[in-house]
C-alpha positions in Angstrom: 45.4 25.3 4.8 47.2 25.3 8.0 49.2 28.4 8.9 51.5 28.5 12.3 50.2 31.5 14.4 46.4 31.8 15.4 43.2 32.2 14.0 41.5 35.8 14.3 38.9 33.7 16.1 40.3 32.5 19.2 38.8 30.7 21.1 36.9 29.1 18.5 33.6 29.3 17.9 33.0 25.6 19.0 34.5 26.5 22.4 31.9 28.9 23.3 29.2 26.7 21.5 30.3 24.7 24.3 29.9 26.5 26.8 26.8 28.8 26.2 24.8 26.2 24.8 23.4 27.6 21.5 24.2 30.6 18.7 21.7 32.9 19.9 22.8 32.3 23.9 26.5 33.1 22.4 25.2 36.6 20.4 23.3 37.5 23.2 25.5 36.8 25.9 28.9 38.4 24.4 26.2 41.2 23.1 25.3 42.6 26.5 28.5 41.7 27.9 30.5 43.9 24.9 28.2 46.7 25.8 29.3 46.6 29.4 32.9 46.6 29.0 32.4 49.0 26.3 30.7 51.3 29.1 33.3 50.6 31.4 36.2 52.0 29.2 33.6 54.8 28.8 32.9 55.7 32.4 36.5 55.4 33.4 37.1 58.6 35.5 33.8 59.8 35.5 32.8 57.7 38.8 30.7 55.7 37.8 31.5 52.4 39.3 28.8 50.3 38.5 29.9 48.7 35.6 32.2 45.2 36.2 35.6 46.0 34.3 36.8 42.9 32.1 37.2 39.9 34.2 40.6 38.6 32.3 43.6 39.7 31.1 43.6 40.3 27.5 45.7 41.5 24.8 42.5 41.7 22.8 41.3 46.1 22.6 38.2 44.8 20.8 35.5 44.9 23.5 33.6 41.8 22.0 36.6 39.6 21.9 36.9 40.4 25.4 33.7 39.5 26.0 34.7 35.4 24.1 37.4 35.7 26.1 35.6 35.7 29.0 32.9 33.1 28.4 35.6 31.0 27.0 37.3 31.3 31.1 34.0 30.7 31.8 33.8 34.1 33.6 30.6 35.1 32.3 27.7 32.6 32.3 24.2 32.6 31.2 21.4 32.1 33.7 18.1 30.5 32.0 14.8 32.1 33.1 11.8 30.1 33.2 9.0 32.3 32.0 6.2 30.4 33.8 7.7 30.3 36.9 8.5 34.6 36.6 4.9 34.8 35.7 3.7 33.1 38.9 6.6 34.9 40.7 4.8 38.0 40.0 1.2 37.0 40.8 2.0 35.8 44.4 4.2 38.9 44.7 1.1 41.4 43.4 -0.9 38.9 45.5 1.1 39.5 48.6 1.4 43.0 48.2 -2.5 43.4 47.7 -3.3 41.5 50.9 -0.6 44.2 53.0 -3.1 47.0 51.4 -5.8 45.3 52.2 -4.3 45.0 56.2 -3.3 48.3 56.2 -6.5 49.9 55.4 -8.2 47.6 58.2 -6.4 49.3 60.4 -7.2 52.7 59.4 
């Protein structure tokens, strides 16, 4: 059943697959991003300032088809975070961190 005028989903949902990777990448990414264009529309005027405003021109008012949109332009990315290499991130930095203690109480 082909009809002449677009989808309500566009870009398609195989787009973004494409670009984020995997379904829950997608929901989480367009998720968080909805929620911050969502609170910039919200803190318009108030001075807030540190939320980013949309990064493309839509005719979409929808906040979340903004946020396809956007990942469609490939304006918004995901950045994968490997827990391991947090975890030892945070040990050397506790380790650090105990060793300036340590200095600074020699010196006392």
């Amino acid at each position: 059943m082909a009809h002449g005028y677009d989808t309500m989903m566009n870009p398609s949902i195989e787009e973004l697959l494409e670009e984020t990777g995997s379904k829950f990448r997608l929901v989480s990414l367009s998720a968080m991003r909805s929620r911050e264009i969502t609170n910039y529309h919200g803190g318009l005027g108030q001075g807030a300032g540190s939320d980013v405003p949309p990064q493309v021109t839509s005719t979409a008012a929808k906040p979340l088809s903004i946020a396809f949109e956007e990942i469609a332009a490939e304006k918004i990315i995901s950045i994968e975070i490997d827990p391991e290499a947090e975890a030892e991130a945070a040990l050397l930095a506790a380790a650090e961190a105990a060793a300036a203690a340590e200095l600074g109480d020699d010196s006392a």
